[in-house]
C-alpha positions in Angstrom: 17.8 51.2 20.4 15.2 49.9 22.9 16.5 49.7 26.1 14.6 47.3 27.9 13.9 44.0 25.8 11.6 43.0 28.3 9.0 45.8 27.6 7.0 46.0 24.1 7.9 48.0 21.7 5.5 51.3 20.8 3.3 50.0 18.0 0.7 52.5 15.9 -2.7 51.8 15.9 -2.6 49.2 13.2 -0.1 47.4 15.5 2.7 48.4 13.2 5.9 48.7 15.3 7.1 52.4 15.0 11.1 53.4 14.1 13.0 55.3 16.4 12.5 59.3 15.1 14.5 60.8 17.1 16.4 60.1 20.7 18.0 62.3 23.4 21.0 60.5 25.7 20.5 62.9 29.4 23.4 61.7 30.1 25.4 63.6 26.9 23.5 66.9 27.4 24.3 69.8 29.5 22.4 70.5 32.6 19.1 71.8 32.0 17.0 72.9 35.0 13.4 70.3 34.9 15.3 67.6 32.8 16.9 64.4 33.9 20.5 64.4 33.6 20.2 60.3 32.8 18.8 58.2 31.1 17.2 58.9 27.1 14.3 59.9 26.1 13.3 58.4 22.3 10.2 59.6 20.2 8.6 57.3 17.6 6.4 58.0 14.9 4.5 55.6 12.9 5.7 54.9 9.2 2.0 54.6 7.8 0.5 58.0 9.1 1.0 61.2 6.8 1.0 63.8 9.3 4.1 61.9 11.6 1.5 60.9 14.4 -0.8 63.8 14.6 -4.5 63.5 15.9 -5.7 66.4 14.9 -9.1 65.8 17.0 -7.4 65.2 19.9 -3.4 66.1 20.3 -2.5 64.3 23.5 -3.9 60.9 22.2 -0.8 59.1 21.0 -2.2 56.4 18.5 0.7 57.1 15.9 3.5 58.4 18.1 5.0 57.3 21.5 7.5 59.8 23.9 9.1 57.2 26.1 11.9 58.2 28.9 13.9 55.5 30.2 15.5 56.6 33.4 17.9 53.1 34.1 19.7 51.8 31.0 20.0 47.7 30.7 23.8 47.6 30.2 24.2 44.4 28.9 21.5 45.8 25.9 23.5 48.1 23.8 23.4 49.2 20.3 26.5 50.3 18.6 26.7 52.2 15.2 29.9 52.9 12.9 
């Protein structure tokens, strides 16, 4: 699910677009003192690198993996699964 159709998408450094790895809904976990309590958080990792978006020279440079928090959900955007 990406939120806000408006923004781009988290793309690797090879300008591959990266799948959703994992995502947190605020909204569905209990409070946690420091955390939102809205709004998701979603981590992508690109598909091409074999250590899932590690830079081993430098850790906080995110060429193969985004961490993106989206505080205000675009309602009329959603994504259902069965």
């Amino acid at each position: 699910m990406w939120p806000n159709p408006w923004e781009s998408y988290p793309k690797d450094q090879l300008g591959f677009m990266m799948p959703l790895f994992a995502q947190i809904n605020w909204a569905d976990v209990p409070s946690l003192a420091g955390f939102p309590n809205r709004g998701v958080t979603q981590f992508y990792v690109s598909a091409v690198d074999d250590i899932f978006g590690i830079n081993i020279e430098d850790r906080s440079e995110p060429k193969n993996f985004r961490v993106v928090y989206h505080e205000n959900l675009n309602q009329g955007y959603q994504v259902t699964y069965e």
